[in-house]
C-alpha positions in Angstrom: 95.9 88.4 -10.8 94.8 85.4 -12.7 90.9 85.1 -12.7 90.6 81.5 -15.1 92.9 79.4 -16.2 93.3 76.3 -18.6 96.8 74.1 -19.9 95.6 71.9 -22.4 98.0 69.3 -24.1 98.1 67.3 -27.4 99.8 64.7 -28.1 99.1 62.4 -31.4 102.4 60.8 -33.6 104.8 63.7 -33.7 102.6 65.9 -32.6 103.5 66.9 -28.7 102.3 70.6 -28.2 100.8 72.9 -25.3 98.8 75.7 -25.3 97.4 77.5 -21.9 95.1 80.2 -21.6 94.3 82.9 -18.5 92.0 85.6 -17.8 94.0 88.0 -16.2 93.0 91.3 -14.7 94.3 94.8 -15.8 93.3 97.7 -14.4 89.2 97.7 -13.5 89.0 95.2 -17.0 90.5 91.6 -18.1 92.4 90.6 -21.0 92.8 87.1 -22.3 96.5 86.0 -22.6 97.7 82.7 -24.4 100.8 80.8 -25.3 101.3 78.2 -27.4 104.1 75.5 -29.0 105.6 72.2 -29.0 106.4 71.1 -25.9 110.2 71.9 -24.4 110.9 74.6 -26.8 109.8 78.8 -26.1 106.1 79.4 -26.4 104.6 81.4 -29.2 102.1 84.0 -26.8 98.8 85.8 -27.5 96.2 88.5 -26.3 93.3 87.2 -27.4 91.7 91.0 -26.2 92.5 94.1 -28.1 91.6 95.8 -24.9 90.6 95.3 -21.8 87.4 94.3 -21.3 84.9 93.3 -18.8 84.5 90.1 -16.6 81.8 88.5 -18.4 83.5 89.3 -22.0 86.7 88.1 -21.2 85.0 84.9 -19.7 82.5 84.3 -22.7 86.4 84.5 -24.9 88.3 82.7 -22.4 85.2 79.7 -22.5 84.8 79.9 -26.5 88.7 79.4 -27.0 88.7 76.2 -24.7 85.9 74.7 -26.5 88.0 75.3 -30.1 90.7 73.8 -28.3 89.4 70.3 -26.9 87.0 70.1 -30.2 90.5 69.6 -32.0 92.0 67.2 -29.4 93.7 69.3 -26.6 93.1 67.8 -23.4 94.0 69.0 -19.8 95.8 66.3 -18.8 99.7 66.8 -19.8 99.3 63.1 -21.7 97.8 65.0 -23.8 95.4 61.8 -25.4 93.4 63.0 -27.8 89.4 62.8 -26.9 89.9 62.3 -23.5 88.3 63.8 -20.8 86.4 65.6 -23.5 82.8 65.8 -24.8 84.5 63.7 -27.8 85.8 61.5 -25.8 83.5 58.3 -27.8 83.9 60.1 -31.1 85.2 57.8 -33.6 88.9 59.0 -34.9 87.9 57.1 -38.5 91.8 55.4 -38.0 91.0 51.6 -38.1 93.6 48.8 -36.9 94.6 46.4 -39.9 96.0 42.7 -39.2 
């Protein structure tokens, strides 16, 4: 039974990947799952708990990856636009236009 769940997208030159993220219950405890990978091809996938653990743990993990995840350009929509609908969203990416 999935408790939380995020799919984040990136997509930047050649870069066109996915990663998604779930708290999932087991037992009386949750675990943390993820996959991960470029887009159309087979996921890489992840516990991100060694064990199951409570709600609030699992959560506090679940939270603390999606944060690492949108900090480095992931964003939910499956455009996958870097800083988007993110708190970097008017962070300057230091690439300027030349004419």
């Amino acid at each position: 039974m999935e408790m939380e769940r995020a799919d984040l997208y990136f997509c930047e030159g050649n870069s066109n990947k996915e990663y998604h993220a779930v708290v999932e219950k087991q037992g009386e405890l949750y675990v943390v799952n993820c996959s991960w990978g470029r887009r159309g091809a087979t996921l890489q996938t992840g516990c991100k708990t060694q064990e199951p653990v409570p709600f609030e743990q699992a959560k506090a993990i679940f939270d603390k990856l999606i944060k690492e995840k949108t900090a480095k350009g992931y964003s939910p929509g499956e455009t996958g636009t870097p800083y988007q609908q993110t708190a970097n969203e008017e962070r300057a990416t230091g690439v300027l236009p030349q004419l």
